[in-house]
C-alpha positions as CSV (number, residue, x, y, z in Angstrom):
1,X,-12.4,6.9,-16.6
2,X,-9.2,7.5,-18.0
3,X,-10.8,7.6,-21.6
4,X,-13.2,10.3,-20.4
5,X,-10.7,12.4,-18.2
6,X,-7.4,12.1,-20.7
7,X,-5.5,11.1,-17.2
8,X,-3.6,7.8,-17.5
9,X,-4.4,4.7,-15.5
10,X,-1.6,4.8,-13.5
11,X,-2.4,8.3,-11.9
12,X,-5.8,7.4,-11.3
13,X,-4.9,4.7,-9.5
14,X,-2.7,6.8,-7.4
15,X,-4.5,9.9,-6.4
16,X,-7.2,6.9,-5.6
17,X,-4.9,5.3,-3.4
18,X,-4.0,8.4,-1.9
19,X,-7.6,9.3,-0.8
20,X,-9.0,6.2,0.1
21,X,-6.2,6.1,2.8
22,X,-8.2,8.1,5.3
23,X,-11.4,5.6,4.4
24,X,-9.1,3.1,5.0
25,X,-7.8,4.0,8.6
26,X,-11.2,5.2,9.5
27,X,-12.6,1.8,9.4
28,X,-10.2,0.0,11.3
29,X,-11.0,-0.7,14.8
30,X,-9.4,1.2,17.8
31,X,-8.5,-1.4,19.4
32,X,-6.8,-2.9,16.4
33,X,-3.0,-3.6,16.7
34,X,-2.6,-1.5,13.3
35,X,-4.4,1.6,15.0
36,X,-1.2,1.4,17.8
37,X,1.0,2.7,14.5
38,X,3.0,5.2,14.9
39,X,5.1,5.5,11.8
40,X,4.6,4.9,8.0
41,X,7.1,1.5,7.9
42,X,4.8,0.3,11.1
43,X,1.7,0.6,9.6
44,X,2.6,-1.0,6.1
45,X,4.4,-4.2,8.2
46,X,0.6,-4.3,10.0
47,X,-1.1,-4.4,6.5
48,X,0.0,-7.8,6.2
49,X,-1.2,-9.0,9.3
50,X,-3.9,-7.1,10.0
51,X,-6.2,-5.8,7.1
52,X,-4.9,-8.8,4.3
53,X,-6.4,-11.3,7.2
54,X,-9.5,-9.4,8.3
55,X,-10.6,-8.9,4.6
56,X,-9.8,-12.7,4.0
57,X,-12.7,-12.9,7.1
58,X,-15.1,-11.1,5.6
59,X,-14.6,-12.7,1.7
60,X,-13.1,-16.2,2.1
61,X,-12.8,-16.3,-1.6
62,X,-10.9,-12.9,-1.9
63,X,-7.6,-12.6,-3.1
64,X,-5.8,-9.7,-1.5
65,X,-2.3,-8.6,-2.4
66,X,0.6,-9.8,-0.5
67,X,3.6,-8.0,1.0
68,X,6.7,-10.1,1.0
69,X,9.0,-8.2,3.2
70,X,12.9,-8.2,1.8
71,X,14.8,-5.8,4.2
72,X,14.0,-2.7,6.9
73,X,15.9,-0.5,8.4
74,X,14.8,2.8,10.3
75,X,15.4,4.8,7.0
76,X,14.6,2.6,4.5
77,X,12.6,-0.4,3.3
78,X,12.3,-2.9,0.5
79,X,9.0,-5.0,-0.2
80,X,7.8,-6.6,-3.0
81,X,4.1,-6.1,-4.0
82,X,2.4,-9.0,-5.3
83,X,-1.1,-8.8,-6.8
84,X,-3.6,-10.6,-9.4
85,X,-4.8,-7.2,-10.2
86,X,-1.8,-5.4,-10.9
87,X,-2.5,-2.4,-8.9
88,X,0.8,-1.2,-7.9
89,X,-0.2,2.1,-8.1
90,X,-3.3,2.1,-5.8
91,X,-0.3,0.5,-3.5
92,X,2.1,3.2,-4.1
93,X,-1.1,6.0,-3.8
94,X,-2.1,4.4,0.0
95,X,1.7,4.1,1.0
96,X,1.7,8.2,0.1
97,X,-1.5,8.8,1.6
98,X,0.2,7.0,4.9
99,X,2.7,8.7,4.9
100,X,1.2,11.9,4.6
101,X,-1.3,10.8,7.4
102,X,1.9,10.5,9.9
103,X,4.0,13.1,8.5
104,X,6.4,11.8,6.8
105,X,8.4,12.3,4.0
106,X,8.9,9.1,1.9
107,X,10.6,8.6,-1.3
108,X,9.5,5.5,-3.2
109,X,11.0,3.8,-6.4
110,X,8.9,1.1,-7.9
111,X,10.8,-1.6,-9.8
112,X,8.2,-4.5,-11.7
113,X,9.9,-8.3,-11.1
114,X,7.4,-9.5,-13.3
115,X,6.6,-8.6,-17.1
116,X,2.8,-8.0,-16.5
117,X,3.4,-6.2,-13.0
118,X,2.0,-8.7,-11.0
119,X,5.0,-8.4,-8.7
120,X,6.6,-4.7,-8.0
121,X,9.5,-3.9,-5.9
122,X,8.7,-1.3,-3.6
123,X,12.1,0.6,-2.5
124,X,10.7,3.1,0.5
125,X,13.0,5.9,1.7
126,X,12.6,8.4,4.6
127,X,13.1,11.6,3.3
């Protein structure tokens, strides 16, 4: 797709990330502890528990990313982003699209750990 639309991987990725956000939160159940999110930082700490283990349900083989959670504060947080697929930018697009979703303002720096990008640094910032 890139070839074809002379936009680079990594903003594909993103604005991908960024729209299937609402797909994403539309799906989960209401009951569903993640649903009871009120802020950006609250839903991303449920991904981990919540979606990561439901899609592990549905695909016992899959391999969803993992969150490894390094420090939080009501302003900012820090998480590495670890994935097979390298997709740190679908991540970054879905953490934007959440954001948007509960109106906030979040500034995010990523930082690769690992030469291929299989592990990113996420540095998340309330604006």
């Amino acid at each position: 797709m890139s070839k074809k639309t002379n936009i680079d991987p990594a903003t594909l990725q993103q604005v991908f990330g960024q729209t299937v956000f609402k797909t994403l939160l539309n799906s989960i159940p209401e009951n569903a502890s993640i649903g009871s999110s009120v802020s950006t930082f609250q839903f991303i700490r449920h991904v981990e528990d919540y979606i990561h283990v439901e899609v592990k349900k549905l695909y016992s083989d899959a391999e969803p990313p993992k969150f490894h959670f390094i420090s939080e504060t009501e302003t900012d947080m820090v998480m590495d982003y670890q994935s097979a697929r390298c997709m740190s930018h679908v991540c970054l697009g879905l953490i934007e699209g959440c954001a948007e979703h509960f109106g906030e303002s979040v500034k995010v720096e990523m930082t690769p750990q690992t030469e291929d990008s299989s592990v990113v640094r996420f540095n998340l910032t309330l604006a």
